[in-house]
PDB file with one MODEL, atoms N, CA, C and O in Angstrom:
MODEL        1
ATOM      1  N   UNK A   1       0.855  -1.163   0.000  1.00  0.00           N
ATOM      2  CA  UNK A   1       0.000   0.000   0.000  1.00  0.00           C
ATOM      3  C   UNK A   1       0.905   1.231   0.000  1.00  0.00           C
ATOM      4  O   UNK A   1       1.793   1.444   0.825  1.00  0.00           O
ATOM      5  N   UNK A   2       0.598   1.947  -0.940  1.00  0.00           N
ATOM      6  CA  UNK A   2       1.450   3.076  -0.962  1.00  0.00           C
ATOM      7  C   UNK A   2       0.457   4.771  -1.109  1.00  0.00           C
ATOM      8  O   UNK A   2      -0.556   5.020  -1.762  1.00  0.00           O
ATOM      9  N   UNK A   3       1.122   5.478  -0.383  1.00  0.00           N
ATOM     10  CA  UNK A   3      -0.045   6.691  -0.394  1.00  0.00           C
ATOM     11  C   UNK A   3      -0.253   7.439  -1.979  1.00  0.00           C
ATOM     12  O   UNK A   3       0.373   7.144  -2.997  1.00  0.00           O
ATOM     13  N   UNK A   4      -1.273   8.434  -1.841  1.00  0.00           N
ATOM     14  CA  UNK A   4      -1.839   8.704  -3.160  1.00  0.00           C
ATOM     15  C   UNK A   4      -0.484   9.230  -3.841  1.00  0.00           C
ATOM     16  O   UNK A   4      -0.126   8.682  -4.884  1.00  0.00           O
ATOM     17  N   UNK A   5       0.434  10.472  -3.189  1.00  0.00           N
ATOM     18  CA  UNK A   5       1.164  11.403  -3.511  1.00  0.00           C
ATOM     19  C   UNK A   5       2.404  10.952  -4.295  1.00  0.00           C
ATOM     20  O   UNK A   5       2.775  11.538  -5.312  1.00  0.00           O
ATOM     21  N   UNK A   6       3.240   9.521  -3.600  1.00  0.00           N
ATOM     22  CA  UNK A   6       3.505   8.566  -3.783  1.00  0.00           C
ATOM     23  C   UNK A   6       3.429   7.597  -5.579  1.00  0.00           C
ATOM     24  O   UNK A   6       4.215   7.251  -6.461  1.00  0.00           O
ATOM     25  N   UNK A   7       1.812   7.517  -5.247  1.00  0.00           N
ATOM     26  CA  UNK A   7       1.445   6.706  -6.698  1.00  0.00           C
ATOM     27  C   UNK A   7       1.892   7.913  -7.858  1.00  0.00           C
ATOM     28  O   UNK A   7       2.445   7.766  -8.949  1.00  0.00           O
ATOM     29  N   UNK A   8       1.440   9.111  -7.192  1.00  0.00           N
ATOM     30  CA  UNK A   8       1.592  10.502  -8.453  1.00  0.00           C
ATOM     31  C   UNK A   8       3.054  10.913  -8.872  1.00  0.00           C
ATOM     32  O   UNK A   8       3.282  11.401  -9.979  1.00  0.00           O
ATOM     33  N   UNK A   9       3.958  10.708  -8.000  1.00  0.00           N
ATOM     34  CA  UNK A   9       5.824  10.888  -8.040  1.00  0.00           C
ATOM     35  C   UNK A   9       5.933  10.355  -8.759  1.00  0.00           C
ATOM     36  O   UNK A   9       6.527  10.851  -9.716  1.00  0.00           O
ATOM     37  N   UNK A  10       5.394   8.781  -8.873  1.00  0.00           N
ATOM     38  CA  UNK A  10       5.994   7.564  -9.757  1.00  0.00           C
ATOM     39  C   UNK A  10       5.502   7.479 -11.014  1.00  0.00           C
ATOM     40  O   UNK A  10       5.861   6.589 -11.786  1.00  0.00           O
ATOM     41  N   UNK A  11       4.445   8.603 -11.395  1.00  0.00           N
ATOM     42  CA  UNK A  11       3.393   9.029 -12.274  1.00  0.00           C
ATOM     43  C   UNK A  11       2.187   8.305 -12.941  1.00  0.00           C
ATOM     44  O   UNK A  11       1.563   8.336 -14.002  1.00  0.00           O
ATOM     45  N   UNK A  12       2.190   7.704 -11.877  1.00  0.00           N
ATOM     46  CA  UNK A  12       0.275   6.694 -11.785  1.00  0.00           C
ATOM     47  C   UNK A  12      -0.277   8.240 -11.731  1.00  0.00           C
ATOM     48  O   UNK A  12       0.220   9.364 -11.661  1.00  0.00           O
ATOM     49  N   UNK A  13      -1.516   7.690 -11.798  1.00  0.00           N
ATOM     50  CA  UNK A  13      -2.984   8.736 -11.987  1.00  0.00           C
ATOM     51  C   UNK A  13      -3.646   8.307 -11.015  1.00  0.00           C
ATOM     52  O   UNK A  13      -4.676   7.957 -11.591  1.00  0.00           O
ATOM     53  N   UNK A  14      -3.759   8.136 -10.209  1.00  0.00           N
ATOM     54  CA  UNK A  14      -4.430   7.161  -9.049  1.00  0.00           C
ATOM     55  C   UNK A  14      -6.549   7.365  -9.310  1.00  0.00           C
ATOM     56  O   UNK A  14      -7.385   6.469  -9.193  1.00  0.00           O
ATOM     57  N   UNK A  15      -6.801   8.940  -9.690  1.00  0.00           N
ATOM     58  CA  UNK A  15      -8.033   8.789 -10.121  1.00  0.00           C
ATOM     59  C   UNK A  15      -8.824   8.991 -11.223  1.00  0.00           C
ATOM     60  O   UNK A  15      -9.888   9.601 -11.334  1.00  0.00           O
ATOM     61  N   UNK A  16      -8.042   8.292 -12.162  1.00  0.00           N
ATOM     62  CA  UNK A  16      -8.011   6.923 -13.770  1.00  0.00           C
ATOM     63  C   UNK A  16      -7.883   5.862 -13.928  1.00  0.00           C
ATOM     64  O   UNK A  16      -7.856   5.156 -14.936  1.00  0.00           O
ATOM     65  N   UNK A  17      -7.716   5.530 -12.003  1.00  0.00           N
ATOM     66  CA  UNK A  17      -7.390   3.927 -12.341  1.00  0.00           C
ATOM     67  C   UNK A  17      -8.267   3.121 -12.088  1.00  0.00           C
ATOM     68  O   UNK A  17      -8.353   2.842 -10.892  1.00  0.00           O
ATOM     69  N   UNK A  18      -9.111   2.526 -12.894  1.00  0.00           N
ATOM     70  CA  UNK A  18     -10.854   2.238 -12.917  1.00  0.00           C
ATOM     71  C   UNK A  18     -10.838   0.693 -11.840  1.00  0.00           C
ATOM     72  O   UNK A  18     -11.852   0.215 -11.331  1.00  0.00           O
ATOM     73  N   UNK A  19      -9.558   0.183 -11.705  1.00  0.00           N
ATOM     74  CA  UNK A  19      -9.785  -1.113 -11.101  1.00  0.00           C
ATOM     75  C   UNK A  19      -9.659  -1.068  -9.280  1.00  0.00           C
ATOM     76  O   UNK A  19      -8.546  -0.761  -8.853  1.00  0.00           O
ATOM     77  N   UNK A  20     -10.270  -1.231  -8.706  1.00  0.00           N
ATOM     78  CA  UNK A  20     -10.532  -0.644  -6.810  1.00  0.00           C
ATOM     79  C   UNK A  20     -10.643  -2.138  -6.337  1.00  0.00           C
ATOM     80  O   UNK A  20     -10.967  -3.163  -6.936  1.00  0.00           O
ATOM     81  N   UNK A  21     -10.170  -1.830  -4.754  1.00  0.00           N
ATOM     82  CA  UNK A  21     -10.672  -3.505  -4.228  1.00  0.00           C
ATOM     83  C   UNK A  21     -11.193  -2.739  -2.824  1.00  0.00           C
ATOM     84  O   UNK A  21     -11.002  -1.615  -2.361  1.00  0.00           O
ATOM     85  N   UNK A  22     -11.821  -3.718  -2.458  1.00  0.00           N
ATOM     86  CA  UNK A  22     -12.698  -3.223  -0.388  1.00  0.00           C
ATOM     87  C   UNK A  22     -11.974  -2.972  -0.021  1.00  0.00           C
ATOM     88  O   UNK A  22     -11.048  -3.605  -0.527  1.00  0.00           O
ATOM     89  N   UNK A  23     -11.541  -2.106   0.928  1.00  0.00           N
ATOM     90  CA  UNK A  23     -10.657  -2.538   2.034  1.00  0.00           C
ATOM     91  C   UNK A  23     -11.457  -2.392   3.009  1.00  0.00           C
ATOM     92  O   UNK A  23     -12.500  -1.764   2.827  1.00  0.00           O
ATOM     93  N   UNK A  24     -11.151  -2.932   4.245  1.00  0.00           N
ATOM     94  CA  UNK A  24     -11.919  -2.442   5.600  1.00  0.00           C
ATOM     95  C   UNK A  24     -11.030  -1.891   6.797  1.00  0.00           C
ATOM     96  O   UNK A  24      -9.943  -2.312   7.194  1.00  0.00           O
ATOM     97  N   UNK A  25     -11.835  -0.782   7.282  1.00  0.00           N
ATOM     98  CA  UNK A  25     -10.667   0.221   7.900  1.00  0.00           C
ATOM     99  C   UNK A  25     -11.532   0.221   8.831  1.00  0.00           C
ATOM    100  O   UNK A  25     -12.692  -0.186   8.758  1.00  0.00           O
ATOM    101  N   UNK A  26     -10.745   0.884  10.139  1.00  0.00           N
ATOM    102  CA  UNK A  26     -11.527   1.404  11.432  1.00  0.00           C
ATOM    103  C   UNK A  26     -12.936   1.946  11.490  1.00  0.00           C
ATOM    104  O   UNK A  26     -13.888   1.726  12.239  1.00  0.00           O
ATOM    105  N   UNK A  27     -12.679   2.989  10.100  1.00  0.00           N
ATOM    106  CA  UNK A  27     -14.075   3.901   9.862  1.00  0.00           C
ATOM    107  C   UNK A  27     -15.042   3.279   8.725  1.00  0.00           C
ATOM    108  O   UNK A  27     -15.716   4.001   7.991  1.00  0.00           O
ATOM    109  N   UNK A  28     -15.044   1.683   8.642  1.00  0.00           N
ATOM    110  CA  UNK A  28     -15.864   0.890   7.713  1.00  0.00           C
ATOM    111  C   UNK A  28     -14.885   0.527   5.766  1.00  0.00           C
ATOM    112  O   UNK A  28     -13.775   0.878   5.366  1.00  0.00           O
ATOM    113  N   UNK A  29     -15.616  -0.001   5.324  1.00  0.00           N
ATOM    114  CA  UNK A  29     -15.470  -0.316   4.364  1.00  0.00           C
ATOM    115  C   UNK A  29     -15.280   0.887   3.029  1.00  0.00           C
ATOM    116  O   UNK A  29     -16.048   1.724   2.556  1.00  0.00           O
ATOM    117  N   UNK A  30     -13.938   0.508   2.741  1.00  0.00           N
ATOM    118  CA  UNK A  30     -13.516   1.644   1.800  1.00  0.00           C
ATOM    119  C   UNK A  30     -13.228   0.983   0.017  1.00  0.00           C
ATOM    120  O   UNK A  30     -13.142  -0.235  -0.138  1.00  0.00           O
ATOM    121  N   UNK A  31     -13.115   1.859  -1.092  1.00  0.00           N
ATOM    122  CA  UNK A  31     -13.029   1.100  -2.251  1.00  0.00           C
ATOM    123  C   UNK A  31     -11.176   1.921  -2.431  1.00  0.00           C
ATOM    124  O   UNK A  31     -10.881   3.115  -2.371  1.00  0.00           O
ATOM    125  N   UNK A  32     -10.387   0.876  -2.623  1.00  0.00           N
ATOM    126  CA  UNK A  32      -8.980   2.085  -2.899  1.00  0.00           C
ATOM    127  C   UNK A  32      -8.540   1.188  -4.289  1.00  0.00           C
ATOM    128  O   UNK A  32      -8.671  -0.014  -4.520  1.00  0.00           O
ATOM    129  N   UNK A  33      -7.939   2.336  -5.145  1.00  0.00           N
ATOM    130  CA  UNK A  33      -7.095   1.863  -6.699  1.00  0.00           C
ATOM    131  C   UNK A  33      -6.136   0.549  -6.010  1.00  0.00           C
ATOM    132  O   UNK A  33      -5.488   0.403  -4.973  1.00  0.00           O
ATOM    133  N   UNK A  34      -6.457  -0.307  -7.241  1.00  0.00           N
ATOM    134  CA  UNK A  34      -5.016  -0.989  -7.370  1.00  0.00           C
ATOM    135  C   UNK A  34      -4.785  -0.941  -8.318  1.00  0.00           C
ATOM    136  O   UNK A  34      -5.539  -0.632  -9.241  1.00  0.00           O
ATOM    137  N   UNK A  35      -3.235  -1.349  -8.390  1.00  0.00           N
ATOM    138  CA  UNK A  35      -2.537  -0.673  -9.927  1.00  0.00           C
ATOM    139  C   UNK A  35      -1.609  -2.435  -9.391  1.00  0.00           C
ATOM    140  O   UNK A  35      -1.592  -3.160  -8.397  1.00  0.00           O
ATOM    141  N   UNK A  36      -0.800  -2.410 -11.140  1.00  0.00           N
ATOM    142  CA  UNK A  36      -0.022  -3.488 -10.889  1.00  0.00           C
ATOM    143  C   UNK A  36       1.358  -2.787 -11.493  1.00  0.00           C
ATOM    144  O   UNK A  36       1.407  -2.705 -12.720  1.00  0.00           O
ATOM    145  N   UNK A  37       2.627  -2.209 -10.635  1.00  0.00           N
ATOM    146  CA  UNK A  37       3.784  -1.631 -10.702  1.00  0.00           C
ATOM    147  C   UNK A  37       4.765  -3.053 -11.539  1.00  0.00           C
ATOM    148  O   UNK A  37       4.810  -4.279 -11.444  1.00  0.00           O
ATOM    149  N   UNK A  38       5.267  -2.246 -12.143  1.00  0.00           N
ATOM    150  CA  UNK A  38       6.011  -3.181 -13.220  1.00  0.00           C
ATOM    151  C   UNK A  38       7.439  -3.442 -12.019  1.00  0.00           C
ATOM    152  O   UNK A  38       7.787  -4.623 -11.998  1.00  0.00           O
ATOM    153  N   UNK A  39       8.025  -2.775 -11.339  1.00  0.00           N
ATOM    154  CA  UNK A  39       8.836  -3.439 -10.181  1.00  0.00           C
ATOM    155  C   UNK A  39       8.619  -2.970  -8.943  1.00  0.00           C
ATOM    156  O   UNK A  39       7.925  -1.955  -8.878  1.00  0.00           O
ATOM    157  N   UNK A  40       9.153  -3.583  -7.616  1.00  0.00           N
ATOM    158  CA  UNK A  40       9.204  -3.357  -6.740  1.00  0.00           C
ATOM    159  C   UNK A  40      11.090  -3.508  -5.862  1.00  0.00           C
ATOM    160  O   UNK A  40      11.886  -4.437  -5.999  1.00  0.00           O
ATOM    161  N   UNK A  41      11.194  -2.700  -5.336  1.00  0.00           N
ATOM    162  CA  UNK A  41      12.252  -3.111  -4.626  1.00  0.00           C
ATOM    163  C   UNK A  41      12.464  -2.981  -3.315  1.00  0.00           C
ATOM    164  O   UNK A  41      12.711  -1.801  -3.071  1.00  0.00           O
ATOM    165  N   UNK A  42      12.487  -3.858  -2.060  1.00  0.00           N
ATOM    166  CA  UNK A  42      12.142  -3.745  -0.620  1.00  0.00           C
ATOM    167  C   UNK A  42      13.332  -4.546   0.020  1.00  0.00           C
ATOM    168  O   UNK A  42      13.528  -5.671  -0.440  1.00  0.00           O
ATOM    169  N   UNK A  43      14.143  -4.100   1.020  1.00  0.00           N
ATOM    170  CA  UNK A  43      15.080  -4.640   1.712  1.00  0.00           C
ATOM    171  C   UNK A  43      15.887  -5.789   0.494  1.00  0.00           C
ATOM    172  O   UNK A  43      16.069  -7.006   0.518  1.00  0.00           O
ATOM    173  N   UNK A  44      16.201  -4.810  -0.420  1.00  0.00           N
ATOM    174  CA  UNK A  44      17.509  -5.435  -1.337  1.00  0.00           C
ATOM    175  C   UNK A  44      16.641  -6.411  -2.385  1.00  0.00           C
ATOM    176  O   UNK A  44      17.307  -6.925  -3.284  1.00  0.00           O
ATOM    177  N   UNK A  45      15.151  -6.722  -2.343  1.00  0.00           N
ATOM    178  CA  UNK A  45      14.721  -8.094  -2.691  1.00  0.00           C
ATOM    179  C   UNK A  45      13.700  -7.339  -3.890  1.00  0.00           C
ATOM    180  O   UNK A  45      13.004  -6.332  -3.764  1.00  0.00           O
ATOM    181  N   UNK A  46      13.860  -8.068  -4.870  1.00  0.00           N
ATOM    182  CA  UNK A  46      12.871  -7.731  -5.993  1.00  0.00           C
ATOM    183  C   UNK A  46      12.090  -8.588  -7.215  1.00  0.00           C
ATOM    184  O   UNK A  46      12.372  -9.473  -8.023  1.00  0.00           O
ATOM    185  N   UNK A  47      10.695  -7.595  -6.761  1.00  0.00           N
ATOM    186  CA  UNK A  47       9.287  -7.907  -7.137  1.00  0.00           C
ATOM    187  C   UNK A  47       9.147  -7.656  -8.487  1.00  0.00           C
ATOM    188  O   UNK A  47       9.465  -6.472  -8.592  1.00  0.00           O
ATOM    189  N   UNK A  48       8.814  -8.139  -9.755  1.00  0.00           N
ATOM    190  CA  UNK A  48       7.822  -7.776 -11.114  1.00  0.00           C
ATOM    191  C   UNK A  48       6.756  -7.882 -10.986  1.00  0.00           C
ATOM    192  O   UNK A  48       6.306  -8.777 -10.271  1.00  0.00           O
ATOM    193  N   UNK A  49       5.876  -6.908 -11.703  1.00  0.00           N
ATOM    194  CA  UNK A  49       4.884  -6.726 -11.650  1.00  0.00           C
ATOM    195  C   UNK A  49       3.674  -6.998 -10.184  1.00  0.00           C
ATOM    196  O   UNK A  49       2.959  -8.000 -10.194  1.00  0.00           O
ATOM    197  N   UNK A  50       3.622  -6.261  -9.341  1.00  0.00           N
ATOM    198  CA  UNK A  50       3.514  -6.586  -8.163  1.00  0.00           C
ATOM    199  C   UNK A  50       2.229  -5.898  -7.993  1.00  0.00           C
ATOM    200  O   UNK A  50       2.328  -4.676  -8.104  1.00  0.00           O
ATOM    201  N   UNK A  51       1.161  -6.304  -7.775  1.00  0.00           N
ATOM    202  CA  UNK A  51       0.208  -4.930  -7.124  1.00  0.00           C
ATOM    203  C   UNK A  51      -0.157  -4.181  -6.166  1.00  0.00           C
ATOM    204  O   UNK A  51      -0.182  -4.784  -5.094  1.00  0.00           O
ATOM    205  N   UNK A  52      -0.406  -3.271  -6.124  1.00  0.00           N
ATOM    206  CA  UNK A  52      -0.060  -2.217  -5.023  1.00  0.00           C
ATOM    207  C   UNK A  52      -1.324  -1.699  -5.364  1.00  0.00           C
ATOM    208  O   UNK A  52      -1.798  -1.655  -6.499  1.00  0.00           O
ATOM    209  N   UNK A  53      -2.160  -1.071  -3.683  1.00  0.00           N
ATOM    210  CA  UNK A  53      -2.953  -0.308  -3.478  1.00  0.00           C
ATOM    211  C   UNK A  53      -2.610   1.033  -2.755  1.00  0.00           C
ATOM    212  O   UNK A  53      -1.764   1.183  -1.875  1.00  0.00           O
ATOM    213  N   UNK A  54      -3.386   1.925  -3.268  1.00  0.00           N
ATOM    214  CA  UNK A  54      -3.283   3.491  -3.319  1.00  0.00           C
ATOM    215  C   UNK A  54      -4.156   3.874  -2.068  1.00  0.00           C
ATOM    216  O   UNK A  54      -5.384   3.799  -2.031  1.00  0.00           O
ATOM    217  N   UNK A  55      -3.288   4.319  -0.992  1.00  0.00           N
ATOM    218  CA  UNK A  55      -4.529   4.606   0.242  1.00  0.00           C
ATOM    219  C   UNK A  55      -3.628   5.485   1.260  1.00  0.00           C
ATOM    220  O   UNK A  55      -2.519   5.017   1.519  1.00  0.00           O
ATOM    221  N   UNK A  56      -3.988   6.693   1.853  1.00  0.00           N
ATOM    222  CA  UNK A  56      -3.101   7.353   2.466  1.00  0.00           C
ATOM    223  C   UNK A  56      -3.780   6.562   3.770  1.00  0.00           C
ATOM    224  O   UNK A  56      -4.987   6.390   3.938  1.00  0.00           O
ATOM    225  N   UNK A  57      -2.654   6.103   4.691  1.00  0.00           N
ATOM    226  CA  UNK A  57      -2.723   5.901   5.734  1.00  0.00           C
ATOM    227  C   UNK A  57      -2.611   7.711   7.026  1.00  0.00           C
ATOM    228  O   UNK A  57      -2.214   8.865   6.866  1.00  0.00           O
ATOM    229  N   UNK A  58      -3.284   6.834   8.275  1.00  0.00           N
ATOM    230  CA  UNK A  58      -3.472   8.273   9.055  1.00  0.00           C
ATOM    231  C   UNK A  58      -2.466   8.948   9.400  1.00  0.00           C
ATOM    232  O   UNK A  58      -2.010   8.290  10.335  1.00  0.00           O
ATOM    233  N   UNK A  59      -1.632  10.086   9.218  1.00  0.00           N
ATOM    234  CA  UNK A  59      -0.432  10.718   9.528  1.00  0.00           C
ATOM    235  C   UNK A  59      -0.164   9.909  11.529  1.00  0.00           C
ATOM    236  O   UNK A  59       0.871   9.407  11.968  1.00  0.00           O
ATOM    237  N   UNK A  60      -1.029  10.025  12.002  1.00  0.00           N
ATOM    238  CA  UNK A  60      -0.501   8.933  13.401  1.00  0.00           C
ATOM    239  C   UNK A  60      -0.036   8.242  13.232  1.00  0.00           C
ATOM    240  O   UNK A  60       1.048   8.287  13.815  1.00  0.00           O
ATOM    241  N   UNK A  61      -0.249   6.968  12.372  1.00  0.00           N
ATOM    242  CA  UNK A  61       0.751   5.748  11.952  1.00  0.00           C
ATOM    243  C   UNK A  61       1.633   5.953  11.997  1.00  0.00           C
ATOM    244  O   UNK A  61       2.153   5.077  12.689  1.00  0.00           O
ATOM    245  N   UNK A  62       2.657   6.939  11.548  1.00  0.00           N
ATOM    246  CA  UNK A  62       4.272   7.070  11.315  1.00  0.00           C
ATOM    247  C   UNK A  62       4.425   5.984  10.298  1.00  0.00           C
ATOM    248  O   UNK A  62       5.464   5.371  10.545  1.00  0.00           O
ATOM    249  N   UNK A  63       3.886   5.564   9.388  1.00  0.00           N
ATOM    250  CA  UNK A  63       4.422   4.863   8.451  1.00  0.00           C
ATOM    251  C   UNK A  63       3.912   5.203   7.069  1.00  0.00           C
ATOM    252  O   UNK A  63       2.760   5.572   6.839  1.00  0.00           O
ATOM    253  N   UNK A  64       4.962   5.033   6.080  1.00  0.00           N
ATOM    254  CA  UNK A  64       5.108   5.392   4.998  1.00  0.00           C
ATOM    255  C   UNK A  64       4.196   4.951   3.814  1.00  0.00           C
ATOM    256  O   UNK A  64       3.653   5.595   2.916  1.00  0.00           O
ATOM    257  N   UNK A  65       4.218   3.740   4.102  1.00  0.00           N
ATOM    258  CA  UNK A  65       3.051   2.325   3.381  1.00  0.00           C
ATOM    259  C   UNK A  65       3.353   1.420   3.817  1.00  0.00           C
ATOM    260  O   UNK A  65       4.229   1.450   4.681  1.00  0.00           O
ATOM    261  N   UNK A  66       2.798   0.269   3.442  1.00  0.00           N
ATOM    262  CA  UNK A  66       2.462  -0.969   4.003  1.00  0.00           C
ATOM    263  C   UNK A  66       3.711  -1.980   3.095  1.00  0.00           C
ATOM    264  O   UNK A  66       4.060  -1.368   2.086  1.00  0.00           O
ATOM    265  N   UNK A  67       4.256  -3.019   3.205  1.00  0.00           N
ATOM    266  CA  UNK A  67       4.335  -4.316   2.180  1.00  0.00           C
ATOM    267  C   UNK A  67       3.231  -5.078   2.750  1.00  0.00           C
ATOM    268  O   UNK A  67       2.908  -5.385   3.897  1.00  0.00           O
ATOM    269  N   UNK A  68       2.602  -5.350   1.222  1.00  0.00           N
ATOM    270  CA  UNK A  68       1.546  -6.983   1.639  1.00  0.00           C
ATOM    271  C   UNK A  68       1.897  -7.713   1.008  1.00  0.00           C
ATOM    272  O   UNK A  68       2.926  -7.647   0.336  1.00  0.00           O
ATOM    273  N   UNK A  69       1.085  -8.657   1.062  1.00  0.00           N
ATOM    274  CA  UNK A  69       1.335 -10.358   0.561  1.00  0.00           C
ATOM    275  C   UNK A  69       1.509 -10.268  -1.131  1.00  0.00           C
ATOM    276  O   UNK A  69       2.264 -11.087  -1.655  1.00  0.00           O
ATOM    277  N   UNK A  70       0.943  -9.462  -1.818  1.00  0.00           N
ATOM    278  CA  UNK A  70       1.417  -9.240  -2.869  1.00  0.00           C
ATOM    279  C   UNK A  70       2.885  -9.488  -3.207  1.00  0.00           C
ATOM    280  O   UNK A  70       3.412 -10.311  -3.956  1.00  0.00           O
ATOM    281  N   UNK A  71       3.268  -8.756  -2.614  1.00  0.00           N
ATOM    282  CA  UNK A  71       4.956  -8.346  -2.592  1.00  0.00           C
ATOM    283  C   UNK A  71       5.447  -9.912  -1.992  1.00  0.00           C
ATOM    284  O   UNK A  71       6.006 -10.703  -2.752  1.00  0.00           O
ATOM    285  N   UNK A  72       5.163 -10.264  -0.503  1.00  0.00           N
ATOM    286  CA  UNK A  72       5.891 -10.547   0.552  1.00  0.00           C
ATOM    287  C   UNK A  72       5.767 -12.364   0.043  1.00  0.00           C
ATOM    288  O   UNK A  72       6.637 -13.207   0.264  1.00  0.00           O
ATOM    289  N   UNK A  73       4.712 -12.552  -0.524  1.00  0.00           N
ATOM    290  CA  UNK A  73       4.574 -14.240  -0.994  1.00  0.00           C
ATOM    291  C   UNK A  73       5.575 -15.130  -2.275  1.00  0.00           C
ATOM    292  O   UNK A  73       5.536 -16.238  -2.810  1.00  0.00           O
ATOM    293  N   UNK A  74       6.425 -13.908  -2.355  1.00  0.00           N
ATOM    294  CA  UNK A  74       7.567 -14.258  -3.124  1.00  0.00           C
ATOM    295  C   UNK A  74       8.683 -14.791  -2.496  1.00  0.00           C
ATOM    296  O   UNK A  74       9.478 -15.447  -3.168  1.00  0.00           O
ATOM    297  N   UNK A  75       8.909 -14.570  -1.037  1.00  0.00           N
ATOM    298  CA  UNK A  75      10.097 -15.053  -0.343  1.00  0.00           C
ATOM    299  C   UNK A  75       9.291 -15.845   0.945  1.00  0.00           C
ATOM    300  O   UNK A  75       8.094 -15.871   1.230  1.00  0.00           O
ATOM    301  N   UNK A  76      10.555 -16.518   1.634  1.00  0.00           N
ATOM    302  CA  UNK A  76      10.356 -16.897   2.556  1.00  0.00           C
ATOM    303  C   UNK A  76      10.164 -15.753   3.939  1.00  0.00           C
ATOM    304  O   UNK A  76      10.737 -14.683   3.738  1.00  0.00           O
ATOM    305  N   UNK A  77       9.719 -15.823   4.760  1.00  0.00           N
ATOM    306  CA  UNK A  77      10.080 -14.547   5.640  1.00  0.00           C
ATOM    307  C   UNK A  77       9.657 -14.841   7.236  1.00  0.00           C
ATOM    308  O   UNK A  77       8.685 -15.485   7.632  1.00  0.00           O
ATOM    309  N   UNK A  78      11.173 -13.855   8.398  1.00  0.00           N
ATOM    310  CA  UNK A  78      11.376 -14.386   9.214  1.00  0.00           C
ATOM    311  C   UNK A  78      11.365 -12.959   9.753  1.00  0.00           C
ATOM    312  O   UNK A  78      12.195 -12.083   9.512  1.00  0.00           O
ATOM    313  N   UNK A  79      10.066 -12.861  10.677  1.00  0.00           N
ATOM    314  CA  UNK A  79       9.670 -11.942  11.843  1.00  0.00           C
ATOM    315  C   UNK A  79      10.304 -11.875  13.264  1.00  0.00           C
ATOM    316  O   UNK A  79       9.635 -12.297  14.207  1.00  0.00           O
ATOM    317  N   UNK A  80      11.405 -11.431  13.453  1.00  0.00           N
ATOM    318  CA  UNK A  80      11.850 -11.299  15.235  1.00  0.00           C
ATOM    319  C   UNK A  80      11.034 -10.021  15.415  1.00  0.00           C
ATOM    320  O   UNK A  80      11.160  -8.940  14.839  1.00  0.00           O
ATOM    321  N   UNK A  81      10.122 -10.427  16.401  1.00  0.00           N
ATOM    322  CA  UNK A  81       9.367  -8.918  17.447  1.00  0.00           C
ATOM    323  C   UNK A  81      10.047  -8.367  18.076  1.00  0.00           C
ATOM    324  O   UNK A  81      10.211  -7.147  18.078  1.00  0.00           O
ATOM    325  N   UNK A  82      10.698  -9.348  18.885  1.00  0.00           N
ATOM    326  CA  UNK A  82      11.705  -8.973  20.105  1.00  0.00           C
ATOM    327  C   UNK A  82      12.629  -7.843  19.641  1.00  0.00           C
ATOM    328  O   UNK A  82      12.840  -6.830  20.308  1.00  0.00           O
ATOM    329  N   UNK A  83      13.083  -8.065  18.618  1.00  0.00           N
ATOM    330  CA  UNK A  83      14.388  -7.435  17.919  1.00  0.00           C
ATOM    331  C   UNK A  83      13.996  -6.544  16.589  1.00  0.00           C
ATOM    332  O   UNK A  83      14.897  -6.023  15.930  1.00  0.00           O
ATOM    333  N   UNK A  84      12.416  -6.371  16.173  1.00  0.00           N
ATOM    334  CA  UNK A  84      12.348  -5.723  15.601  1.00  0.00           C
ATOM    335  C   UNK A  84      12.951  -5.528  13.993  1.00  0.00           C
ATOM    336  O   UNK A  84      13.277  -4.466  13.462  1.00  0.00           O
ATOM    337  N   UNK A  85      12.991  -7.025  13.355  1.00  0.00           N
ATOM    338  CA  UNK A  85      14.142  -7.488  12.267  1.00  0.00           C
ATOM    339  C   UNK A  85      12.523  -8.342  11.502  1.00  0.00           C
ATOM    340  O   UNK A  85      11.749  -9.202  11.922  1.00  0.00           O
ATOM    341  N   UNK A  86      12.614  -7.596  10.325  1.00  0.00           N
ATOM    342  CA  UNK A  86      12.135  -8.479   8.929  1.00  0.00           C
ATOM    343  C   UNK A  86      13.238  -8.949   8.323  1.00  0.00           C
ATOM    344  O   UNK A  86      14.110  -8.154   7.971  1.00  0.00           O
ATOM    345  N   UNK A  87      13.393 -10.535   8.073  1.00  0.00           N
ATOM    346  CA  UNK A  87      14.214 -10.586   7.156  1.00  0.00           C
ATOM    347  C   UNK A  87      13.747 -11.995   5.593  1.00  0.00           C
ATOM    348  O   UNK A  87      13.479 -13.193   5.688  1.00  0.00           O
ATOM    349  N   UNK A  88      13.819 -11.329   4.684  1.00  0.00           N
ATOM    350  CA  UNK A  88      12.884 -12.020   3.346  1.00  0.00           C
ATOM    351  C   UNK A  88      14.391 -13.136   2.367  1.00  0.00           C
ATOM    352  O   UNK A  88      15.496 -12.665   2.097  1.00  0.00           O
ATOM    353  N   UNK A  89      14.076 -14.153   2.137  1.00  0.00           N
ATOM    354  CA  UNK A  89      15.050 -15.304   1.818  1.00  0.00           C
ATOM    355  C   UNK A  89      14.202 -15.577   0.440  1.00  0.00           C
ATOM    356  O   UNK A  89      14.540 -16.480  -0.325  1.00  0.00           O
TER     357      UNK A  89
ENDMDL
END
């Protein structure tokens, strides 16, 4: 998930892009663009054609966008909480 401003840098159109999926958020059920990005690149590891949804998350989050399973079902991947370490094989 990457925010609108984001999709527009990389020069998507975010509202031309006729294809939307549900999402469900705190404040109910929302429709946001998905687009399918011809690459991705995340902690050294890289995605073709990957799809990505367009959704500004709440400036509280402190986070930038999301990786989802889109992306993440390409590798193996190993969550330490404790230590605060994604690491994708």
């Amino acid at each position: 998930m990457i925010p609108w401003h984001v999709a527009e840098e990389l020069g998507y159109k975010p509202t031309r892009i006729k294809e939307s999926i549900a999402v469900h958020t705190a404040n109910g059920q929302i429709h946001v663009p998905i687009l399918s990005v011809e690459s991705m690149l995340v902690l050294g590891k890289h995605v073709k054609n990957c799809e990505v949804l367009i959704h500004d998350l709440p400036e509280t989050s402190r986070v930038d966008g999301l990786i989802g399973l889109s992306f993440l079902k390409n590798y193996k991947i190993m969550i330490d909480f404790q230590k605060g370490v994604l690491e994708l094989e």
